[in-house]
C-alpha positions in Angstrom: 17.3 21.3 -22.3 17.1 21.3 -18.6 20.4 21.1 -16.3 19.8 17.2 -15.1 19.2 16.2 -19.0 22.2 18.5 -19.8 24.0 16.4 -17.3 23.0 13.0 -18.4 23.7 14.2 -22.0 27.7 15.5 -21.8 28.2 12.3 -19.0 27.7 9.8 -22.0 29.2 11.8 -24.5 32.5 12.1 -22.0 31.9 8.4 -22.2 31.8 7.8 -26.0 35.1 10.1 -26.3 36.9 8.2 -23.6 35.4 5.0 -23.2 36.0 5.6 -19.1 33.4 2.5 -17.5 33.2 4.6 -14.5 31.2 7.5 -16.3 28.4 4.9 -16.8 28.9 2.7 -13.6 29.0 5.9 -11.4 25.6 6.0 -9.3 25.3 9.4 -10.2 24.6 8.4 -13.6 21.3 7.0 -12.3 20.5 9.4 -9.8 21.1 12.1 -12.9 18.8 9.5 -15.1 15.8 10.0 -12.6 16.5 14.0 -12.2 15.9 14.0 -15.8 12.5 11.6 -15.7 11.6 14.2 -13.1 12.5 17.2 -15.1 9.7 15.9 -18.0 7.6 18.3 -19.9 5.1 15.5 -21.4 6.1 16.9 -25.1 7.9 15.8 -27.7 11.1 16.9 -25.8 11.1 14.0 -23.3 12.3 11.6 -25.8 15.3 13.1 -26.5 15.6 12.0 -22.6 14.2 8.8 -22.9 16.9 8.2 -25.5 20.1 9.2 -23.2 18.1 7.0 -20.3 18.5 4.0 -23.4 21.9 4.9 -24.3 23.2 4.8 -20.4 21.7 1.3 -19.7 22.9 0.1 -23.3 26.3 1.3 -22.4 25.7 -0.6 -18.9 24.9 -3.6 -20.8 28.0 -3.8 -22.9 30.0 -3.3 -19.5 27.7 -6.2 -18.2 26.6 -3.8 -15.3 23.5 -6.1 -14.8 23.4 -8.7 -18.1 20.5 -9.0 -19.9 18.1 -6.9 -16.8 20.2 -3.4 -18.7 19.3 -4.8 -21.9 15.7 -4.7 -21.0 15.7 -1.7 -19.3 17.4 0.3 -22.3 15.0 -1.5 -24.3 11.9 0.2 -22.4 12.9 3.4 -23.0 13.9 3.5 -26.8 10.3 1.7 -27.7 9.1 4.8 -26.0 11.2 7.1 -28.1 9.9 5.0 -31.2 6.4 6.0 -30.0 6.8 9.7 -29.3 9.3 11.0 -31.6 10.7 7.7 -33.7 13.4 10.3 -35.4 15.4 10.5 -32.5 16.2 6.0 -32.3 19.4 5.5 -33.6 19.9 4.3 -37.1 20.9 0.5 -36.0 17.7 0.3 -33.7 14.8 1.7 -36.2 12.7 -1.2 -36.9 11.0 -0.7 -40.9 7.2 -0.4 -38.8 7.8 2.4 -36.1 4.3 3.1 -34.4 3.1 6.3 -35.1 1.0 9.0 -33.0 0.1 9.3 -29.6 -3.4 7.2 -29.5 -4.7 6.0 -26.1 -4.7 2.5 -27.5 -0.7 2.6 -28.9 0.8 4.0 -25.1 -1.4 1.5 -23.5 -0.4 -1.2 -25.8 3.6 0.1 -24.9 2.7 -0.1 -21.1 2.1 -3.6 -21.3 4.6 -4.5 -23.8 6.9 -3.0 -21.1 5.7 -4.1 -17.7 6.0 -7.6 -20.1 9.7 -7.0 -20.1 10.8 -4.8 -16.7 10.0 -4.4 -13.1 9.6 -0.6 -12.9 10.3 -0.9 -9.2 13.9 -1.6 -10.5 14.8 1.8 -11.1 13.4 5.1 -10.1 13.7 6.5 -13.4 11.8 3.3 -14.8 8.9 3.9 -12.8 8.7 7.4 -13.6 8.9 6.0 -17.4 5.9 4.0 -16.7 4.2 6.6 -15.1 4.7 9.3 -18.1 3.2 6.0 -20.7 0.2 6.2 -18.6 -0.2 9.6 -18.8 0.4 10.1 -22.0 -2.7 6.8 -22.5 -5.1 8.4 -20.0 -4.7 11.6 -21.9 -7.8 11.5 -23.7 -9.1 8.5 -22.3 -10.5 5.9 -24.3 -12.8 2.6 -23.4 -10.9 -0.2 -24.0 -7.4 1.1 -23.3 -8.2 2.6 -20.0 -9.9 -0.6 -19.2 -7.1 -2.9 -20.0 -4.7 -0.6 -18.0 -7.2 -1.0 -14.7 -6.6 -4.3 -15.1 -2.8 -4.5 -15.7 -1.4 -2.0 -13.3 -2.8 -3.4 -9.8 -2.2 -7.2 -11.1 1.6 -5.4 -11.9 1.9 -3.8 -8.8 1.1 -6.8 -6.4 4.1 -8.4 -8.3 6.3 -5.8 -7.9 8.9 -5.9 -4.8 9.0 -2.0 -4.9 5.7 -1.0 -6.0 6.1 2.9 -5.0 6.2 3.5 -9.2 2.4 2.2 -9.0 0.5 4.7 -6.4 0.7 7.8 -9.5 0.1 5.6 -12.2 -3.1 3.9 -10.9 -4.4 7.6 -9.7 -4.2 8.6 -13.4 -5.8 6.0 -14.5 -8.4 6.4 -11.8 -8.7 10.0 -13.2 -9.1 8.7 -16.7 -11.9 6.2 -15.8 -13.7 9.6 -13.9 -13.7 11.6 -17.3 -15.2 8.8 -18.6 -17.8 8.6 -16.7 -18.5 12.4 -17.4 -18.5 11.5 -20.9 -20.6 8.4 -21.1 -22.5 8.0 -17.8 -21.7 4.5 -18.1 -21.7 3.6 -13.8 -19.1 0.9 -14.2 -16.4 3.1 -15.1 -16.9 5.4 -11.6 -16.9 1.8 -10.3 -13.7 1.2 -11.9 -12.2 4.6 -10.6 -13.3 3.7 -7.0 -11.2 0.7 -7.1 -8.4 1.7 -8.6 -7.9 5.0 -6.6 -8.5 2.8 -3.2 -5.3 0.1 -4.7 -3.1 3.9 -4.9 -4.3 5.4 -1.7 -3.2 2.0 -0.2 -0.6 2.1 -2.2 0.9 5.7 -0.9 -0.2 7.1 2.0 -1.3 11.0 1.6 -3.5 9.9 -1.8 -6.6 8.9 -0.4 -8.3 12.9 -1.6 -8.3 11.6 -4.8 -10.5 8.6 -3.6 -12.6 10.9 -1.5 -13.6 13.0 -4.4 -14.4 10.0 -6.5 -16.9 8.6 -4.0 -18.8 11.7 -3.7 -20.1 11.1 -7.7 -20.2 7.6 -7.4 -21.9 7.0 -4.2 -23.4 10.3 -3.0 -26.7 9.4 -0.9 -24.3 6.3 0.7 -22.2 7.8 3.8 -22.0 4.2 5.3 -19.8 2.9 2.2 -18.2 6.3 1.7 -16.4 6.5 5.3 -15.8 2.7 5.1 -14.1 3.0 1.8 -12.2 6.5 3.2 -11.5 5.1 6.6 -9.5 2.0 5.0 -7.8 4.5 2.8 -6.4 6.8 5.3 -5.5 4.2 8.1 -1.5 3.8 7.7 -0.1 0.7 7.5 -1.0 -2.1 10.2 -3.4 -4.2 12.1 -5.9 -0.6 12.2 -5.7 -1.1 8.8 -6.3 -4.3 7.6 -9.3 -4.2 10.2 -10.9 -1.5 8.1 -10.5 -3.1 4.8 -11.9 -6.3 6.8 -14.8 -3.8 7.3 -14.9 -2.6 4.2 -15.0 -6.4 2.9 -18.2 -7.2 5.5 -19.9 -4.2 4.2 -19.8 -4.7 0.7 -20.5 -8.4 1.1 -23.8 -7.8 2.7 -24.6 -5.5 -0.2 -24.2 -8.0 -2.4 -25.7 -10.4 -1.0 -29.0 -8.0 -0.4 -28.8 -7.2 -4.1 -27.7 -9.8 -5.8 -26.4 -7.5 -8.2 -23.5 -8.3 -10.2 -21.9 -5.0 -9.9 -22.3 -5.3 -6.4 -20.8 -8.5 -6.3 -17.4 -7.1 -8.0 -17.5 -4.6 -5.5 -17.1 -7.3 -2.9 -14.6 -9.4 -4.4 -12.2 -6.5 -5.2 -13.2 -4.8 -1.4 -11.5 -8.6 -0.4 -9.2 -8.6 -2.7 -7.8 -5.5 -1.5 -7.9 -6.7 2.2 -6.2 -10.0 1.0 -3.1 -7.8 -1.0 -3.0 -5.3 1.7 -3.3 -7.3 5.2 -0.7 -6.2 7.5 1.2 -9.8 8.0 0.8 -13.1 6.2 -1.7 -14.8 8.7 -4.8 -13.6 7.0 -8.1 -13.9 8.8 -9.6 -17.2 7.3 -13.4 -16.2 7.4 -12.2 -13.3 4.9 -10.4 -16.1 2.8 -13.5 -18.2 3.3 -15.9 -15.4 2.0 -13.6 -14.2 -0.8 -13.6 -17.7 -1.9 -17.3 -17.5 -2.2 -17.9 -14.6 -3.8 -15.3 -15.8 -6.6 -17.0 -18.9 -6.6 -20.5 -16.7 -7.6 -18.6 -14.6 -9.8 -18.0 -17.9 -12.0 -22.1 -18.5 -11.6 -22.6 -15.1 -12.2 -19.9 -14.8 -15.6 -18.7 -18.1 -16.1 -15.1 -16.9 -15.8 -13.2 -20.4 -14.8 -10.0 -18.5 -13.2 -12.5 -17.5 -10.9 -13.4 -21.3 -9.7 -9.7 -21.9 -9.8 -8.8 -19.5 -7.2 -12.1 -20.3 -5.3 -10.5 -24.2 -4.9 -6.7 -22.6 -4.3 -8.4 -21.0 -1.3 -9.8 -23.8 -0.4 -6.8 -25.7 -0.3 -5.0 -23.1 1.6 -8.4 -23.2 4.2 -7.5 -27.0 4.6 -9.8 -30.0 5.4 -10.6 -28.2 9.0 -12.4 -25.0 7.3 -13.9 -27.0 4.3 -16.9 -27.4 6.6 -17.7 -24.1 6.6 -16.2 -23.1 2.8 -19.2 -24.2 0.8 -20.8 -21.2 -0.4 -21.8 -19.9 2.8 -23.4 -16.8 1.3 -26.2 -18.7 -1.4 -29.0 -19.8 -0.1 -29.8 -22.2 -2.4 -28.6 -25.4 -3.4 -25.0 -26.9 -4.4 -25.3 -29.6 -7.2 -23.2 -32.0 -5.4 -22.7 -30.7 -2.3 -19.0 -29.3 -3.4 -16.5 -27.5 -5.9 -15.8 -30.6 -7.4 -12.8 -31.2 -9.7 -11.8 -30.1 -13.0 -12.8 -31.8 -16.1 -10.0 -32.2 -18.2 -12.9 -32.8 -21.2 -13.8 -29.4 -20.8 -11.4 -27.1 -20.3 -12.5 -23.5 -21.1 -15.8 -24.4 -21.9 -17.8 -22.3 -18.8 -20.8 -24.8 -18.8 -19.9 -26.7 -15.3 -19.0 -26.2 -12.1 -16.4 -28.7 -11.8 -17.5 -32.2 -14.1 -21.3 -31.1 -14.1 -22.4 -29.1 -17.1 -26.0 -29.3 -15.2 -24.1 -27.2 -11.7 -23.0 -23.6 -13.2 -26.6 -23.5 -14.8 -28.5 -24.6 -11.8 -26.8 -22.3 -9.5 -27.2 -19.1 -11.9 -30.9 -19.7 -12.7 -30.8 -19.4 -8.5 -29.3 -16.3 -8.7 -31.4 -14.4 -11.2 -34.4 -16.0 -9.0 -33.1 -14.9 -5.9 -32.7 -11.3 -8.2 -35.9 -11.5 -9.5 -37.4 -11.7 -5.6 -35.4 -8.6 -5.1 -36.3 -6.6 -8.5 -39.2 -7.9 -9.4 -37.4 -7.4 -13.0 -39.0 -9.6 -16.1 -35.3 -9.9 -17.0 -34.1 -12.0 -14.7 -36.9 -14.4 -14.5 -36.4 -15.1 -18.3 -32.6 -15.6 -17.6 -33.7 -18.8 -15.3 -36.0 -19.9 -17.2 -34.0 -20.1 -19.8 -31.0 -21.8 -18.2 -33.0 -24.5 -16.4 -34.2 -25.5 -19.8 -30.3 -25.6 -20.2 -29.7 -27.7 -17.2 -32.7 -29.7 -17.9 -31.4 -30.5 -21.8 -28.2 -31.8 -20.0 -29.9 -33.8 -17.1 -30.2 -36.9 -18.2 -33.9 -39.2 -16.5 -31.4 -40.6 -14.4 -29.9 -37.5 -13.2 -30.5 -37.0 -9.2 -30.7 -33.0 -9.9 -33.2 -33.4 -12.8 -36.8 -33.6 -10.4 -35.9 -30.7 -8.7 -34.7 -28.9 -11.8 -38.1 -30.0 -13.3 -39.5 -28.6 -9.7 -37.7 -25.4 -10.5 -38.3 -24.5 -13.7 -42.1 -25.0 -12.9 -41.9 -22.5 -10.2 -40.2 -20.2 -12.5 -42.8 -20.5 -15.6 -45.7 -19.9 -12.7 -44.2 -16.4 -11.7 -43.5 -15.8 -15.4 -47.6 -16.5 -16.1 -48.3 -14.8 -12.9 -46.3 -11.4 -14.2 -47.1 -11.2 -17.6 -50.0 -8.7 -18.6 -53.5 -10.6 -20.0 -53.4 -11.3 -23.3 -56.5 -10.2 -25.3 -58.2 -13.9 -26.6 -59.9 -11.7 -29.2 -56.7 -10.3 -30.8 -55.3 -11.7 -34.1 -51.8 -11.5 -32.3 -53.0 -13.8 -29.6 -54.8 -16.1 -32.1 -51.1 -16.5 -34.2 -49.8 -17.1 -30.6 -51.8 -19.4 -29.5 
């Protein structure tokens, strides 16, 4: 064992002989508890740590150091001993179905099963905790656990009043999403990696190398959004700062709306979402809240995802009457069934067919979308997406609906470039006959 585990270990068995509250109430108790987190070899050694760290915040619970808060704390650390070396839980605490091995998929599960319960930012040594879970998960990397943890770890860290825990525990992750892009080729998981190592460069100054690399695979023939994305990383702290994620934000904005790509569309909304979570006082610049708003608002055209819309109309409630003007989609140039958000339809919660009470809106703005696409791609693909959901909007558009002649207007417009890109068909051919 190393000296501060050694430490940790005769401090609480001093206390179990003498049952002295001070042993465990000292401060040195926790400052020996993070020595010992730091003093981790990422083997099956580190839980004989973990389970001192329980023991010493069990203990504090029984003295009610902290009520229930030490409950949960001790908690986090012996399901981690259950994980990596279930032997070493005490008797009374060994559940009949202890999780075994060291899968990606069982220390991601434990990360959010513990951020569920505990603020790592409440104790060093609790961060350090989470950050040896995600390690041990990003390991060998897997799909769906590396994915969930990009998703849990910034959401966890905005929450957090001390986020410092979350800077080396999004890197790893970012790391994790690079292998698998190695191994796969899939681009969305470089994607991933670029947003996640720009949350820990912002995060902790003196990280944005890790970002720097990243961008050279995943963007290596772009210097514009390379330096944007680097200069917002390395600026410290401040007005400079939030001015280059506001340029950052422009930048990938335009992209997206040039593309009309959804990939570049998540780009944008994380680029603002960043700028929103990092801004350097709470008087945000409205025409970034205005164009977040509307690129969530696509992002619900684009994927149907309601939370999306939801946020879109908390923003616009925050805007106030005064911006709502200048709030309605400012970015798509086609039409708004309705002219606005609208409300939620109680009817049909969860269902992702309307924008607001309209089940013909979502439909008729994404067939604009894959039309405005199409212009750009020229891809067969994204015609046959709008041509297929104006049939949609058309099926729920009743005669005496006011969108259905210019649905009708639409869809014609989309068969035309349909006929007018398909190959001739051979009238001669028995394949054409059965068509026809």
């Amino acid at each position: 064992m190393t000296d501060p585990v050694r430490a940790l270990e005769t401090r609480i068995a001093e206390f179990e002989r003498v049952a002295d509250p001070e042993l465990i109430l000292d401060p040195a108790a926790l400052a020996e508890a993070e020595q010992a987190m730091l003093a981790g070899t990422d083997d099956l050694s580190d839980a004989a740590t973990w389970r001192l760290i329980g023991k010493l915040h069990l203990a504090r619970y029984r003295l009610s150091a902290g009520g229930g808060r030490e409950a949960a704390v001790a908690g986090a650390f012996f399901a981690a001993v259950a994980v990596a070396d279930p032997a070493r839980l005490p008797d009374r605490l060994r559940g009949a179905r202890v999780p075994a091995g060291d899968p990606a998929e069982t220390w991601a599960g434990l990360v959010e099963e513990v951020l569920g319960h505990v603020d790592p930012g409440e104790y060093r040594h609790l961060g350090l905790l989470v950050q040896a879970l995600v390690r041990r998960a990003m390991s060998r990397p897997a799909p769906g656990p590396a994915e969930r943890l990009a998703r849990l770890l910034p959401q966890e860290a905005m929450r957090s009043p001390d986020p410092a825990w979350a800077a080396d525990a999004l890197a790893q992750v970012g790391v994790g999403l690079v292998r698998l892009f190695g191994l796969t080729g899939e681009r969305a998981y470089v994607d991933d990696a670029v947003h996640v190592l720009l949350r820990a460069a912002l995060a902790a100054p003196g990280r944005a190398g890790e970002l720097a690399t990243v961008l050279d695979s995943a963007h290596p023939d772009d210097p514009e959004l390379t330096a944007a994305y680097r200069t917002a990383a390395e600026r410290e702290p401040g007005p400079d700062r939030s001015r280059a994620l506001l340029a950052l934000a422009d930048l990938t904005r335009s992209r997206a709306n040039a593309s009309v790509a959804d990939a570049d569309l998540l780009a944008f909304i994380r680029a603002g979402q960043c700028a929103l979570d990092f801004w350097h006082d709470r008087r945000t610049d409205p025409a970034l809240l205005a164009a977040y708003a509307a690129g969530l608002v696509e992002w619900y055209v684009a994927t149907g995802d309601r939370r999306s819309l939801e946020a879109a109309r908390e923003i616009q409630d925050a805007l106030g009457p005064a911006a709502g003007k200048d709030f309605a989609l400012p970015d798509l140039p086609y039409r708004v069934p309705g002219g606005s958000l609208g409300a939620p339809d109680a009817s049909n919660r969860g269902d992702d067919s309307g924008l607001g009470a309209d089940p013909v809106a979502r439909r008729t703005l994404l067939a604009g979308r894959r039309l405005r696409r199409f212009e750009v791609t020229g891809a067969a693909a994204d015609l046959e997406v709008a041509v297929e959901v104006l049939r949609e909007a058309l099926s729920h558009a009743p005669d005496a609906h006011p969108d259905r002649p210019v649905l009708l207007v639409d869809l014609a417009t989309a068969l035309l470039h349909r006929a007018a890109t398909r190959p001739p068909v051979d009238s001669t051919s028995p394949s054409s006959a059965m068509a026809s």
